[in-house]
C-alpha atoms as a printed R data frame, in Angstrom:
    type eleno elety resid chain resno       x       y       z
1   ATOM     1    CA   UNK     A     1 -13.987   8.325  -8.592
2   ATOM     2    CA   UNK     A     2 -10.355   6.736  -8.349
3   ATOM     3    CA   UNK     A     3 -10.267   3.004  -8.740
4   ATOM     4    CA   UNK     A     4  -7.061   1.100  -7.390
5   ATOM     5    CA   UNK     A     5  -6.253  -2.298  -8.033
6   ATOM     6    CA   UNK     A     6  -3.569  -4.319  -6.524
7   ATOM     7    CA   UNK     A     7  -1.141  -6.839  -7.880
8   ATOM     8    CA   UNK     A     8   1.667  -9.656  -7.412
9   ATOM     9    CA   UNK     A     9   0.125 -11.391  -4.195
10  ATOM    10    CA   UNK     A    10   0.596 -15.309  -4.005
11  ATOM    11    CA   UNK     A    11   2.133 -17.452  -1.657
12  ATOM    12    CA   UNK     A    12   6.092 -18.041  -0.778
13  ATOM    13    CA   UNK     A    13   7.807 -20.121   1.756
14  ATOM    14    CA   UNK     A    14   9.374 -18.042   4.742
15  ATOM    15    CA   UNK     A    15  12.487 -15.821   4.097
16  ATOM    16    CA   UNK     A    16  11.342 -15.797  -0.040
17  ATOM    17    CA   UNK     A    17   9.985 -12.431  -1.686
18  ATOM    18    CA   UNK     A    18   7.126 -11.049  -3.309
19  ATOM    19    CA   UNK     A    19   6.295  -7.197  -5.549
20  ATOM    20    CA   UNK     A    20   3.289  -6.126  -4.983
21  ATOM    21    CA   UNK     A    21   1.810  -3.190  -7.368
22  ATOM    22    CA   UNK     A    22  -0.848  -1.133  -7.336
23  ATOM    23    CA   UNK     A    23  -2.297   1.358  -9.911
24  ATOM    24    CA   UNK     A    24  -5.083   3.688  -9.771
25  ATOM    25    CA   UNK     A    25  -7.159   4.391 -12.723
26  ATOM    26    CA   UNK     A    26  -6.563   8.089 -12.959
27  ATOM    27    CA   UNK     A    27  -4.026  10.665 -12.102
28  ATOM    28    CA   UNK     A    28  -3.225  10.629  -8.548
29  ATOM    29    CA   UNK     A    29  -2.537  14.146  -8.920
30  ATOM    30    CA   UNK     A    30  -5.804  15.545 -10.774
31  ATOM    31    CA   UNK     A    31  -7.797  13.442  -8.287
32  ATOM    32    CA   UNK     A    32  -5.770  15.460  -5.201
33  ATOM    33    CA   UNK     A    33  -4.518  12.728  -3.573
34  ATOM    34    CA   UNK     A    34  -1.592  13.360  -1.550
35  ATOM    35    CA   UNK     A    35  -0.140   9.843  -0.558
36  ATOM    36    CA   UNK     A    36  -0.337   6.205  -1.668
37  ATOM    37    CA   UNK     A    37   0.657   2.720   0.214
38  ATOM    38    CA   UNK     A    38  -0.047  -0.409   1.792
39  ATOM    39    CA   UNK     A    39  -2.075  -1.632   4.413
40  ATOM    40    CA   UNK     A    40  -2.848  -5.141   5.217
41  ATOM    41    CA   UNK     A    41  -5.085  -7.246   7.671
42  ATOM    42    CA   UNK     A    42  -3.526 -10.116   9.163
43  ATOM    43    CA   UNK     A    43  -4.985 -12.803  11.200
44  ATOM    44    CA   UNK     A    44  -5.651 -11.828  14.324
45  ATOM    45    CA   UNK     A    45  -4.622  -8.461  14.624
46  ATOM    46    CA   UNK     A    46  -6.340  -4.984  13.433
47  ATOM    47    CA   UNK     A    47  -5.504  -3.343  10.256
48  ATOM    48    CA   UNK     A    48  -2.210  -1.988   9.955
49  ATOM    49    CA   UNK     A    49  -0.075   0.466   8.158
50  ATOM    50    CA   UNK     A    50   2.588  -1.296   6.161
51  ATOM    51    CA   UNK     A    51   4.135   1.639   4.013
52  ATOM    52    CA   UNK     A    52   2.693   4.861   3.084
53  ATOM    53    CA   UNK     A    53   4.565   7.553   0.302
54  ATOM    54    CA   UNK     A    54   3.554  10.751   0.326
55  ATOM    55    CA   UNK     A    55   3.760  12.882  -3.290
56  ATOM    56    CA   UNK     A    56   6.451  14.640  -2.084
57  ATOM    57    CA   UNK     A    57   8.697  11.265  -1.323
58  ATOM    58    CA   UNK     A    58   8.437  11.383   2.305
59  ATOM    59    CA   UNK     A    59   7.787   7.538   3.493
60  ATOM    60    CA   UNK     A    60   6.705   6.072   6.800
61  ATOM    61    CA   UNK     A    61   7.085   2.202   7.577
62  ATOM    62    CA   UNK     A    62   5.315  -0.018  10.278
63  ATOM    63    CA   UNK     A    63   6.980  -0.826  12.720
64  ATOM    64    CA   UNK     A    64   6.988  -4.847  11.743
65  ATOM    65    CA   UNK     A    65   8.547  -4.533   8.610
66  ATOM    66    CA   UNK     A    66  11.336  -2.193   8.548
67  ATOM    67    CA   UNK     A    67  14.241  -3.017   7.479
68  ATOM    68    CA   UNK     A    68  12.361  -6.295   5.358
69  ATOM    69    CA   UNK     A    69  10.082  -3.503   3.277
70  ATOM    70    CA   UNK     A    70  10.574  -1.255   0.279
71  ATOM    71    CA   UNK     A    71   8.006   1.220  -1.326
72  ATOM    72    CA   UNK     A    72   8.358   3.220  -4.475
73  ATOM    73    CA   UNK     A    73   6.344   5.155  -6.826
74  ATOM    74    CA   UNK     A    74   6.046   4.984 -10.538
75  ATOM    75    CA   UNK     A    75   4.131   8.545 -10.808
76  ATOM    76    CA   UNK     A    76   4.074   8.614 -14.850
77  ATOM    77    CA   UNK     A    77   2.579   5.030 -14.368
78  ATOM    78    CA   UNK     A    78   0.637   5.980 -11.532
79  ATOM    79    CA   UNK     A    79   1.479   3.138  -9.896
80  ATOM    80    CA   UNK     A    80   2.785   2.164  -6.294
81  ATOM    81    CA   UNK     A    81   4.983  -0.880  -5.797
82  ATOM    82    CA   UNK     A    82   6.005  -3.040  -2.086
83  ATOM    83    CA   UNK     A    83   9.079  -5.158  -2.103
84  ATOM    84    CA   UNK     A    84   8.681  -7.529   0.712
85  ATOM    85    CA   UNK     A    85  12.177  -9.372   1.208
86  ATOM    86    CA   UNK     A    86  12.514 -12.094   4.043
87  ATOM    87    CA   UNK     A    87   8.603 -13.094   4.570
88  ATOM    88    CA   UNK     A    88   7.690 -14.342   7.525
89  ATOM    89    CA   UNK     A    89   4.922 -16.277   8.635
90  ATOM    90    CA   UNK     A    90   3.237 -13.477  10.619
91  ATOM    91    CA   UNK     A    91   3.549 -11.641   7.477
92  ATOM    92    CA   UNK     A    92   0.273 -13.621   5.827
93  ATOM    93    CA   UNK     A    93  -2.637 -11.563   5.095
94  ATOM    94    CA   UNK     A    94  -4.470  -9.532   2.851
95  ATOM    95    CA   UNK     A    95  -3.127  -6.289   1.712
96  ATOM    96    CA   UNK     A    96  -4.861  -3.464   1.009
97  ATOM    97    CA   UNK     A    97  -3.669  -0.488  -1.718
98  ATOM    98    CA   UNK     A    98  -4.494   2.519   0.028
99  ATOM    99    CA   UNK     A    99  -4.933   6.564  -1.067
100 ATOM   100    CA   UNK     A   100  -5.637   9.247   0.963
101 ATOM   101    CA   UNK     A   101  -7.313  12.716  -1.041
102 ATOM   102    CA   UNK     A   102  -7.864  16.057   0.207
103 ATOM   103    CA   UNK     A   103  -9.145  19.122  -1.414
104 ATOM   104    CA   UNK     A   104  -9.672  22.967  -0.038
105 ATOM   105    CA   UNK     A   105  -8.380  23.717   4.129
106 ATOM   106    CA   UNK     A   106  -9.902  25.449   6.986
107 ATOM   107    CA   UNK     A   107 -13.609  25.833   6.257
108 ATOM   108    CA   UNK     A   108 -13.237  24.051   2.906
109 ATOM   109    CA   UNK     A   109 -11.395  20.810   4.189
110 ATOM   110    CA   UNK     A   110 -12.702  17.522   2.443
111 ATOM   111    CA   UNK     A   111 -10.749  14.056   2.529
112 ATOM   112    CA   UNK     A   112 -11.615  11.261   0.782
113 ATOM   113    CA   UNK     A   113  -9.513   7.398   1.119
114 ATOM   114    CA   UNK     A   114  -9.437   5.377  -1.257
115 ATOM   115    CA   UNK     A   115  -9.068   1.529  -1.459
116 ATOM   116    CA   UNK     A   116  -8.159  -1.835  -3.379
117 ATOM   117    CA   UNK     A   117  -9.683  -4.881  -3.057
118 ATOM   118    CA   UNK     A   118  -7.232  -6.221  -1.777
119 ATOM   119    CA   UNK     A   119  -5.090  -9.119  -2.575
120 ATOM   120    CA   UNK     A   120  -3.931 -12.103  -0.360
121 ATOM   121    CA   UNK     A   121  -0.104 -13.184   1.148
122 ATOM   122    CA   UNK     A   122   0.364 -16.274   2.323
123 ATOM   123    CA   UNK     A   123   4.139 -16.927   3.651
124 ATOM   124    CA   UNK     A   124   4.284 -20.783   5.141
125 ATOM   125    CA   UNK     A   125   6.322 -21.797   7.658
């Protein structure tokens, strides 16, 4: 089974920056999976999508963090990587490295996510 484990979370004074990475333990593409990004659970509020890639370089943002946000892929490293620019304070949390797999379609459909253990953002005000 695919392991993924995040990187680069601390804490930063508002409007400062942080790179998070994440890198699963085997090839994203042997293992099917057709996407890789960011969620994150913030105080308060349900668990949200942050950034998702898919494989072929299509990428969807939430809503709170365009235009602050950047997501890229390293496939060769299998890695994923956030750039968060201008942190706010609403933007402390934990934040979750996320990969969706499917196999088969129709009859033979199976998906399987996959998830970090997360790693914590704390932006003060």
């Amino acid at each position: 089974q695919v392991q993924l484990m995040e990187s680069g979370g601390g804490s930063v004074q508002t409007g400062g920056s942080l790179t998070l990475s994440c890198t699963a333990s085997e090839s994203i593409f042997a293992r099917s999976i057709k996407a890789m990004g960011w969620y994150r659970q913030v105080p308060g509020k349900q668990r949200e999508m942050v950034a998702m890639v898919t494989n072929d370089g299509v990428i969807n943002y939430g809503d709170d963090v365009k235009g602050r946000f950047t997501i890229s892929r390293d496939n060769a490293k299998n890695t994923v990587y956030l750039q968060m620019n201008n942190l706010k304070a609403e933007d402390t949390g934990v934040y979750y490295c996320n990969a969706p797999a499917s196999t088969g379609s129709g009859r033979t459909f199976v998906q399987n996510i996959y998830w970090g253990p997360g790693t914590q953002v704390t932006v003060s005000s």
